[in-house]
C-alpha positions as CSV (number, residue, x, y, z in Angstrom):
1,X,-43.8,-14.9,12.4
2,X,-42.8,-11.4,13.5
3,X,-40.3,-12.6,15.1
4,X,-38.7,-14.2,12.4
5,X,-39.2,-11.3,10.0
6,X,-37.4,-9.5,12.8
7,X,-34.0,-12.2,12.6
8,X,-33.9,-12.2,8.9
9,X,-34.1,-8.2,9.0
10,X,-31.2,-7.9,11.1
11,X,-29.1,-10.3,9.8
12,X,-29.7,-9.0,6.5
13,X,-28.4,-5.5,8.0
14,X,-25.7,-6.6,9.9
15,X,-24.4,-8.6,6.7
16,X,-24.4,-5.8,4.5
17,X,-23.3,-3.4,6.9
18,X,-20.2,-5.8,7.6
19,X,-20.0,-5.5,3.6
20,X,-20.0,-2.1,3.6
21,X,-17.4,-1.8,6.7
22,X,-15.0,-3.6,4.2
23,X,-15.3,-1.8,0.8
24,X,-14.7,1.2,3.6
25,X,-11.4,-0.4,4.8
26,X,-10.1,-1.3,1.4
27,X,-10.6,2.1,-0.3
28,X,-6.7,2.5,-0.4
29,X,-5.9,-0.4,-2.0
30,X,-9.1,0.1,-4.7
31,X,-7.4,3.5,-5.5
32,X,-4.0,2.1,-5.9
33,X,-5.7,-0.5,-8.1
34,X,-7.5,1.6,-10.3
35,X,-4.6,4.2,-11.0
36,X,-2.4,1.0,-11.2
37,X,0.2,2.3,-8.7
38,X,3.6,-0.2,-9.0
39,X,3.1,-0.5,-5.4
40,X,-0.6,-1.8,-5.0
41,X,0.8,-4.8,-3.3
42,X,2.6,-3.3,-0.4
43,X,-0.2,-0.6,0.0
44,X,-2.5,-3.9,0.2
45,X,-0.4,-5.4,3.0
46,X,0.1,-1.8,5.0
47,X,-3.8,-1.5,4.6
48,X,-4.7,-5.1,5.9
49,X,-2.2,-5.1,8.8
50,X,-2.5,-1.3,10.2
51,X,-5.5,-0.2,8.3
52,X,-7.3,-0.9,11.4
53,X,-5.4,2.2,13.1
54,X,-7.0,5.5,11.4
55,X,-3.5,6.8,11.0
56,X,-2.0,3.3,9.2
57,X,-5.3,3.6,6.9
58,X,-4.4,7.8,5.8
59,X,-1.4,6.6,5.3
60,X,-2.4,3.9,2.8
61,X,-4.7,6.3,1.2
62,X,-2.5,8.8,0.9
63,X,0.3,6.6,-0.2
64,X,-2.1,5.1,-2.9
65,X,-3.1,8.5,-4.3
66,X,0.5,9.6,-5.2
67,X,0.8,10.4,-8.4
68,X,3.6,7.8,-9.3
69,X,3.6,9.1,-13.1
70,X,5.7,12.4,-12.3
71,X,8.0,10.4,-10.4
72,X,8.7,8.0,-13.4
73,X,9.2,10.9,-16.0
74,X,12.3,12.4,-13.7
């Protein structure tokens, strides 16, 4: 029985670790989301595809933080 309180355990942490992992990796797009940036689908695609690189991810987070609004008003 230990055993098995031992399996569940640690696929119960490795599932919600791999959850957290995720929510980690989309953060850009969540911003761009949220601030409804007119670009949230391309940061979406430049997260999934080079996200994996630390620089492709900055990117995408800093991309998605711009503030689009000042931009528009010019």
């Amino acid at each position: 029985m230990h055993s098995e309180m031992d399996a569940v355990s640690a696929f119960i942490l490795f599932f919600g670790g791999a959850v957290l992992l995720l929510a980690v990796y989309f953060v850009p797009y969540f911003v761009a989301s949220s601030k409804e940036h007119p670009q949230t689908q391309a940061i979406f695609v430049c997260n999934l595809l080079l996200g994996w690189t630390f620089l492709g991810w900055a990117v995408a987070l800093i991309w998605a933080c711009i503030n689009t609004e000042a931009h528009e008003q010019k």
